[in-house]
N, C-alpha and C positions, 0 to 999 in steps of 0.2 A: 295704560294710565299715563297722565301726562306728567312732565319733568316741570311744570309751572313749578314756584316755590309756592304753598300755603301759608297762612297764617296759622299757628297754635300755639294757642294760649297755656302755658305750664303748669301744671294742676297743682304745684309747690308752691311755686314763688310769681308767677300770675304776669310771668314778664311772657312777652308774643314772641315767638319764635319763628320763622321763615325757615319752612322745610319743603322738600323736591314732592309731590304728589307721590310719585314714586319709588321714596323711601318711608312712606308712612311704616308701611308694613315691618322696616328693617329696626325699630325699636328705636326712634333718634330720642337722643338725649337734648335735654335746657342746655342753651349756651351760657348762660346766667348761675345757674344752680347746681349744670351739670347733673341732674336727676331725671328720671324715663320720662318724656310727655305723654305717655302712655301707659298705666301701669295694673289696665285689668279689674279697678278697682273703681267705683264713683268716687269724685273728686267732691269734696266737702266745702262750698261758698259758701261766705260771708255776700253782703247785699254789696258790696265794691265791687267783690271777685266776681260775682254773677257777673255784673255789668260788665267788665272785663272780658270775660269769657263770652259771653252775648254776643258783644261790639267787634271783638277781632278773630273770633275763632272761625276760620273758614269751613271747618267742619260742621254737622248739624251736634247741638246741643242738647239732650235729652235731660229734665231736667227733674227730679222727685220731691215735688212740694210736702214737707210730711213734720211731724211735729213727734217727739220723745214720749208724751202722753197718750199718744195716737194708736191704742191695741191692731186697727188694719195695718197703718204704716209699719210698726214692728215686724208684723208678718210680712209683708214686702219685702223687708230690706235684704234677706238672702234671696228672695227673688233678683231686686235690682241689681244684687254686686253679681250674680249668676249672667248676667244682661250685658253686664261690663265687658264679661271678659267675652264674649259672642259678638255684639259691637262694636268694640273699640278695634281698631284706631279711627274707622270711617265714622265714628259718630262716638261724642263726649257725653263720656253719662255724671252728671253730679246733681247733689243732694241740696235743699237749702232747708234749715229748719223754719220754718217759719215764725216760732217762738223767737227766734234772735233775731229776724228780717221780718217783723211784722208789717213794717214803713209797704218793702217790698210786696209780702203778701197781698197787701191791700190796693196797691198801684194796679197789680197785675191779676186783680178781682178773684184771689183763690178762694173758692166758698165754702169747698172741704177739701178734706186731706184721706188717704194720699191723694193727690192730681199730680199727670204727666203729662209737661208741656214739653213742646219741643219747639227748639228755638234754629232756624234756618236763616242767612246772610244778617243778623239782628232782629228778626222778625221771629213772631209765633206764627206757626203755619198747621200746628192741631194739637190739643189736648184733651185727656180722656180721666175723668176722676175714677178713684177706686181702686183696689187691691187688685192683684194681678200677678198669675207667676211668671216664673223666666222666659218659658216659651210662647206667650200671651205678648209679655214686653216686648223680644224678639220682634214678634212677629207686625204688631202693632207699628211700632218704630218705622220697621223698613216698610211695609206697606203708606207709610208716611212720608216715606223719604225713600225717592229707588236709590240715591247716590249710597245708601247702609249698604256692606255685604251683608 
């Protein structure tokens, strides 16, 4: 793995951080907030923090369009945090509701919920609507993306 620094964006406080490729693995902490840029869990955006996250994160962004009212998305969501900790650090998984990112939702043409998109150098580069377990997400993901372990 190379010793480049990446870009990663803080799942805390959304400040972009410069880490060695080859310390992803080692658990780096925000230089800003001092909290894990990694922590096993989907990271919860706001329609900023997407951008954010999109715009600088060098890793692929995996991203669960999904709404509180949503009885599939509910069933998901111990899927997707199960997906977190399988994925991360090589690939960022967060949530947007789209009830609070409507503006969003609708830019980025979400037609149902749940849909997973995945967001590679700024760009969408595949998404799949629909419920889905851990090992589905898994697998889906890195079939999308070879850089996922």
């Amino acid at each position: 793995m190379s010793t480049d620094p990446l870009h990663i964006v803080c799942p805390h406080c959304h400040t972009t951080n410069r880490v060695a490729a080859s310390n992803l693995g080692a658990a780096p902490d925000c230089g800003k907030c001092h909290q894990p840029l990694f922590t096993g869990h989907p990271a919860a955006l706001d329609e900023a923090a997407f951008e954010k996250h999109i715009a600088r994160s060098q890793v692929p962004v995996l991203v669960d369009f999904w709404a509180p009212w949503c009885g599939p998305c509910r069933m998901m969501a111990p899927a997707f945090e199960q997906a977190a900790k399988e994925l991360e650090p090589g690939m960022r998984l967060a949530k947007v509701n789209t009830e609070e990112a409507q503006q969003l939702g609708a830019r980025l043409n979400i037609r149902s919920i749940p849909t997973l998109a995945l967001f590679v150098n700024g760009r969408e580069v595949a998404r799949q609507p629909g419920a889905m377990g851990a090992a589905d997400i898994v697998r889906w993901a890195r079939s999308q993306h070879t850089g996922a372990r």
